[in-house]
Every structure is written in structure tokens, then in C-alpha cells.
C-alpha positions in Angstrom: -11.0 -15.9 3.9 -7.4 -16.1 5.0 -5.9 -18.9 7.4 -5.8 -16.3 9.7 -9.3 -16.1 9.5 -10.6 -19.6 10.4 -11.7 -19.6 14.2 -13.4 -16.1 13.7 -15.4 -17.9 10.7 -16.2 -20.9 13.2 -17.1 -18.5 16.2 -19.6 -16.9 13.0 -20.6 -20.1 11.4 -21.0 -23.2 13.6 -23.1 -23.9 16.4 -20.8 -26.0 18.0 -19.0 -23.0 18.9 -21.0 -22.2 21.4 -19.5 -24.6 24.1 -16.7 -22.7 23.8 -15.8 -19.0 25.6 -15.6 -15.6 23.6 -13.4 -15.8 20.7 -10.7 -13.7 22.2 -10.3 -15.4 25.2 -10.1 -18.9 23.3 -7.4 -17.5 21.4 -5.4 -16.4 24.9 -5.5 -19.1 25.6 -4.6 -20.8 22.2 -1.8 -18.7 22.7 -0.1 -19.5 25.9 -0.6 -23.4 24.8 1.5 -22.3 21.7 4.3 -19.9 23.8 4.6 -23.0 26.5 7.9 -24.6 27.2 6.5 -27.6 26.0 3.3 -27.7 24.3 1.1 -30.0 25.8 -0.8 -32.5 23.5 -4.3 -31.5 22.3 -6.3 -33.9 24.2 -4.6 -32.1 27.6 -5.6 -28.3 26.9 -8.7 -28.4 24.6 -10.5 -29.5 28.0 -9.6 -25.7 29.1 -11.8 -24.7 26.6 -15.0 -26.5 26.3 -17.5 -26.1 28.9 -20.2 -28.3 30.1 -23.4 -27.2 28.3 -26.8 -29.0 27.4 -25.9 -28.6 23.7 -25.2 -32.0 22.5 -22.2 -32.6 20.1 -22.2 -35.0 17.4 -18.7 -36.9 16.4 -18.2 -34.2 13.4 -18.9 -31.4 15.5 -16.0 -32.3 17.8 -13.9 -33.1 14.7 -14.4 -29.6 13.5 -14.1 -27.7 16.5 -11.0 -29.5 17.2 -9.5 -29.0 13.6 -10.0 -25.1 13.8 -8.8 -25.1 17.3 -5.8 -26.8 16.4 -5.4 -24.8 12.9 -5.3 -21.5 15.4 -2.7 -23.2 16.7 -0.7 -23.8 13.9 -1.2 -20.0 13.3 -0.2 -19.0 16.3 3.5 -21.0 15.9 4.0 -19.9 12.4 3.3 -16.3 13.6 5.7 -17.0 16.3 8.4 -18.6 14.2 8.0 -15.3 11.7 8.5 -12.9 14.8 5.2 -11.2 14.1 2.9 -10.4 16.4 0.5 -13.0 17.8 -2.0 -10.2 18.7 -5.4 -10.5 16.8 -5.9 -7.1 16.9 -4.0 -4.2 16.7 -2.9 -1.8 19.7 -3.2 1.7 20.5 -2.8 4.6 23.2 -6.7 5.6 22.3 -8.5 1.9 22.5 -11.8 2.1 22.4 -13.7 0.3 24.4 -14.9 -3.0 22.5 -11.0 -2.9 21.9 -10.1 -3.0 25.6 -12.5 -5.6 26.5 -10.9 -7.8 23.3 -7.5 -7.2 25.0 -8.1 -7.9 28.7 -10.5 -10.9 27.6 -7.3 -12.3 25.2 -5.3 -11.5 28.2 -7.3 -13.7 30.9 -7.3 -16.3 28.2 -3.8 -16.5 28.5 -3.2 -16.0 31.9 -5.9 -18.8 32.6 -3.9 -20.8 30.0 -0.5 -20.2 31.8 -1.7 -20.8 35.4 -2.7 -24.6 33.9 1.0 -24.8 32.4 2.8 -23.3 35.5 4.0 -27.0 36.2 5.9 -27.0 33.0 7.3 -23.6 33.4 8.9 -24.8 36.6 10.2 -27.8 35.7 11.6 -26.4 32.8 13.5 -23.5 34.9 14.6 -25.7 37.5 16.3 -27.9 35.3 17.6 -25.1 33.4 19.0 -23.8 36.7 20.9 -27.2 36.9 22.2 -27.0 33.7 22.8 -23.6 32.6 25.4 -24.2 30.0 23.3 -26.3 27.9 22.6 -24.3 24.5 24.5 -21.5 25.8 21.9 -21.4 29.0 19.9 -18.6 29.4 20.3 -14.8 29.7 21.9 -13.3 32.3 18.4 -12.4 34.4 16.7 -15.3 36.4 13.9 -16.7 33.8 11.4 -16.7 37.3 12.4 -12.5 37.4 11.6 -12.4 33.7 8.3 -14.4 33.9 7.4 -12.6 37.1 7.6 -9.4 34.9 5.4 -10.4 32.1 2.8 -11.7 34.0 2.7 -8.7 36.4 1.8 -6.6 33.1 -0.5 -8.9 31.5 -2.6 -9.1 35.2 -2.9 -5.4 34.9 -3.8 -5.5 31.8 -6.7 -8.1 31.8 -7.9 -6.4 34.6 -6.9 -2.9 35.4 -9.9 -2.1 38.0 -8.3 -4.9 40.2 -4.5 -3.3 39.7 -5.9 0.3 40.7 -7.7 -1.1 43.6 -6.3 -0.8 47.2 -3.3 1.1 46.0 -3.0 4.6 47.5 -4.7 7.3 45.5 -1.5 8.8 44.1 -0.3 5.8 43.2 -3.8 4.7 41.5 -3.8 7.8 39.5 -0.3 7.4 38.4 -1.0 3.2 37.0 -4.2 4.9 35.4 -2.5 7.6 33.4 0.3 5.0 32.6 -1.9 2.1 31.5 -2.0 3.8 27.5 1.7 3.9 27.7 1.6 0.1 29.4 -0.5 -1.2 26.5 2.0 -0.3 24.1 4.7 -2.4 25.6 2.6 -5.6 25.7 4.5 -6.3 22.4 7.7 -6.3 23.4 6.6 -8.0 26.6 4.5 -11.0 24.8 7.9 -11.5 22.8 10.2 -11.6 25.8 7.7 -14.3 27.3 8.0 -16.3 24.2 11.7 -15.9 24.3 11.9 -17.1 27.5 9.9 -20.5 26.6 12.2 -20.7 23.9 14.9 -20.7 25.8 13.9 -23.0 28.2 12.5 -25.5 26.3 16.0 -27.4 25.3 15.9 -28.4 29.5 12.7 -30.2 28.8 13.3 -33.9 27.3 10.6 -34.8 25.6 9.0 -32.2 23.4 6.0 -31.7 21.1 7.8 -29.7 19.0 7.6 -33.0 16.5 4.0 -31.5 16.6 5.5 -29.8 13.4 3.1 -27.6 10.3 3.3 -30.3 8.2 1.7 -32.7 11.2 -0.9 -30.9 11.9 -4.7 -30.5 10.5 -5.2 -28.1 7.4 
């Protein structure tokens, strides 16, 4: 099994998986840890992702949850550094469902992942608003217009009853027939938010980007 593979082999093999939530959502949020101005250190967001439960785990069990949750991560930044697509599925206008509940539950994982990092998103765009010619400063759009943007799309995504609801009928039938086409730009929208933390991130001073491959657990 490839790399790739290894938190859907833990989800499938250990039992210590289950104080963790569905797959797909642990992997939003995996991703919006990885896409983050400045990537907080593992002790800080694994919390996120374990809940409280009666099953007991021993010192190996948390060593190998935490070894594949940090491998994802590792994933996650090499996809990232590649350009490819972070997804962990693939997109299309005719999702069926299990494929729409794996998006909007990836999605909510993120979004629940960025609302716990908003405080370094801010910092990191305040200062950048101080200093805008450091590293060439940032593209000509406000970076709050830009996040505002992607978030407004993955929130309709994760969740399009709650978009279409209390919105005119016209105007709920229009989102609905456009959500297909919506879907389809998450892509390009996913890589602008990472762009965006990219470009920040030089305003932050002290980085985990020392967090580097060859750092972390294989």
C-alpha cells in the first residue's frame, strides 16, 4: 500500500482509530493544519481530533495514531509542494452520494480546522498589511477578500442544505443548479487558499516550516 495510503489502512486496521472522527473529516482537517500560515506544532492540533471516549489507549496506541496522523501530514505538504491536488478523492459534476457526503465531511474538517487557526491567519495578514513590500508583498487583492472567498465556497459546500436555506426561492434554485458547476472549482479555490498561506507566511517570525520531510516520522 502506497504512502498515500496509510491513514485509510489505520482507519481499516487499528482500534485506536476509533477515538478519532470519520476518515475524511480527519483528513480536512489534516489539511487546513498543513495549508496554515504557520503550522502549529503537533501537540496543539492533534487535540482537534481525538475525542473523549471510554476506550482506553495504551502508550503505543498514541504513538501510532500520532505517527500516521503526522505521516498524512507529511503527505499533505509534499502534495502541496508538488502542486497536486490535496483532494483524497476525485471530483465530478455527477457525485454520487457516498461521494458528496466524503466532500462536505472533508470540507467541515477543514473548516473546523481553520476556525481553530483563524488567530494565525490574522496575525499573519495584519502584519503583512504593515509590511507589504516584504517578499514582494502580496497580490494586488486584500488576502481577508481572498480568504472571505474561499471559505464562502467551502461553507456551501460542506453543507449546501444550510446555503439554500432562507434564501428566496429563485435564488435557492439558482445556488442548487450551480452547486455541480461550484464543485468543480473547489480546485482552483483550495489552491488559491494555499497560495494565500504561502504568501503570508514570510510576515510570521517564527515558523514550523523547520518541521521539514526529513524531520518528520516515516
Amino acid at each position: 500500500m502506497s504512502k498515500a495510503d496509510g491513514l485509510k489502512s489505520f482507519y481499516q486496521t487499528y482500534p485506536e482509530a476509533q477515538v478519532l472522527p470519520p476518515e475524511m473529516y480527519t483528513r480536512g482537517v489534516i489539511f487546513s493544519v498543513a495549508a496554515a500560515p504557520e503550522i502549529p506544532m503537533p501537540e496543539t492540533w492533534m487535540p482537534w481530533l481525538v475525542h473523549s471516549t471510554s476506550y482506553s489507549l495504551t502508550d503505543d496506541q498514541v504513538d501510532n495514531l500520532a505517527h500516521h496522523l503526522m505521516g498524512n501530514l507529511r503527505d499533505v505538504l509534499h502534495q502541496m509542494s508538488e502542486k497536486k491536488s490535496c483532494l483524497p478523492f476525485t471530483l465530478s459534476q455527477t457525485q454520487k452520494d457516498n461521494e458528496k457526503r466524503e466532500l462536505q465531511a472533508w470540507l467541515k474538517g477543514l473548516l473546523t480546522g481553520h476556525q481553530q487557526l483563524e488567530t494565525i491567519w490574522q496575525t499573519a495578514w495584519e502584519k503583512a498589511e504593515k509590511k507589504p513590500q516584504l517578499d514582494g508583498g502580496l497580490k494586488n487583492e486584500a488576502p481577508d477578500k481572498r480568504l472571505r472567498r474561499c471559505l464562502k465556497l467551502f461553507t456551501t459546500l460542506a453543507n449546501p442544505k444550510a446555503s439554500l436555506k432562507g434564501l428566496e426561492k429563485a435564488q435557492a434554485d439558482k445556488l442548487e443548479r450551480s452547486l455541480p458547476q461550484l464543485t468543480l472549482q473547489l480546485p482552483g479555490i483550495l489552491q488559491d487558499y494555499i497560495n494565500l498561506a504561502g504568501e503570508l507566511a514570510p510576515f510570521l517570525p517564527q515558523q514550523f516550516d523547520s518541521f521539514e520531510k526529513k524531520d518528520m516520522p516515516r
